[in-house]
C-alpha positions as CSV (number, residue, x, y, z in Angstrom):
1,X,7.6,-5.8,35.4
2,X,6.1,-4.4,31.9
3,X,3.8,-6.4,30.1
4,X,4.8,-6.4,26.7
5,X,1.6,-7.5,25.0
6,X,-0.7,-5.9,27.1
7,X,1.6,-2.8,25.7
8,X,1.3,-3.6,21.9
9,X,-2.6,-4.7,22.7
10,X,-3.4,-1.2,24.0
11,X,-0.9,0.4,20.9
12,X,-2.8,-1.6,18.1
13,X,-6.4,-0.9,19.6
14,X,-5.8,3.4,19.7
15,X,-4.4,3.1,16.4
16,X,-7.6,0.8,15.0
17,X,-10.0,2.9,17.5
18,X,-9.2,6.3,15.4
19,X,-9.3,6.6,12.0
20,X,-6.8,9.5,11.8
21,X,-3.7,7.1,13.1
22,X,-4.9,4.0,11.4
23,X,-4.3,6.4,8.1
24,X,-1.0,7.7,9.4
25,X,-0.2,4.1,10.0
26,X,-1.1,2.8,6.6
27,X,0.3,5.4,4.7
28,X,4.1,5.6,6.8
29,X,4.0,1.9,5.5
30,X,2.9,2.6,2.4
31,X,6.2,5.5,2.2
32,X,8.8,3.0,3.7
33,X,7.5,0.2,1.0
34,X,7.9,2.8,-1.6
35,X,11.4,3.8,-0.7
36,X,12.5,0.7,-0.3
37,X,11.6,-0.5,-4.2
38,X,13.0,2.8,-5.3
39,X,16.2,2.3,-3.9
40,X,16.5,-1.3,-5.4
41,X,15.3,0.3,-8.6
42,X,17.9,2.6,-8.2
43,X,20.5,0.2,-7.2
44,X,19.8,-1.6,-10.1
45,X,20.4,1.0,-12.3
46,X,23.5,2.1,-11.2
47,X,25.3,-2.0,-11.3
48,X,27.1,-2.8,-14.4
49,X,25.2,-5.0,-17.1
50,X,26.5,-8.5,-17.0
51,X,26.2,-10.5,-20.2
52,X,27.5,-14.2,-20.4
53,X,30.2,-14.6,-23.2
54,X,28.5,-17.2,-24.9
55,X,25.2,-14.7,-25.0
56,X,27.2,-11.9,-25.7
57,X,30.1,-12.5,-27.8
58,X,28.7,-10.4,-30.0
59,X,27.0,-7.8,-28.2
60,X,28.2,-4.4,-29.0
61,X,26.7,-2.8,-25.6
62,X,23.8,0.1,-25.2
């Protein structure tokens, strides 16, 4: 049967043992971070502003 730590033990010492795939790793975390915050920026964006009528009974809009 597999050994699943012994697996992720031997995956996470190559990566830390060369400095070439510890940067890959970094930075492909760094991207997916970065997408992720611009797609909530985006989704943001894109909802409709929400203004409570007794804050914005006389709000005229953008």
């Amino acid at each position: 049967m597999a050994d699943p730590l012994g697996t992720l033990g031997s995956i996470f010492s190559t990566i830390l043992g060369n400095p070439t795939y510890l940067l890959l790793t970094i930075s492909g975390f760094a991207l997916f971070a970065l997408l992720v915050v611009v797609h909530h920026i985006h989704k943001i964006h894109s909802e409709e502003i929400f203004v409570h009528q007794a804050w914005g009974a006389n709000w005229k809009g953008r």
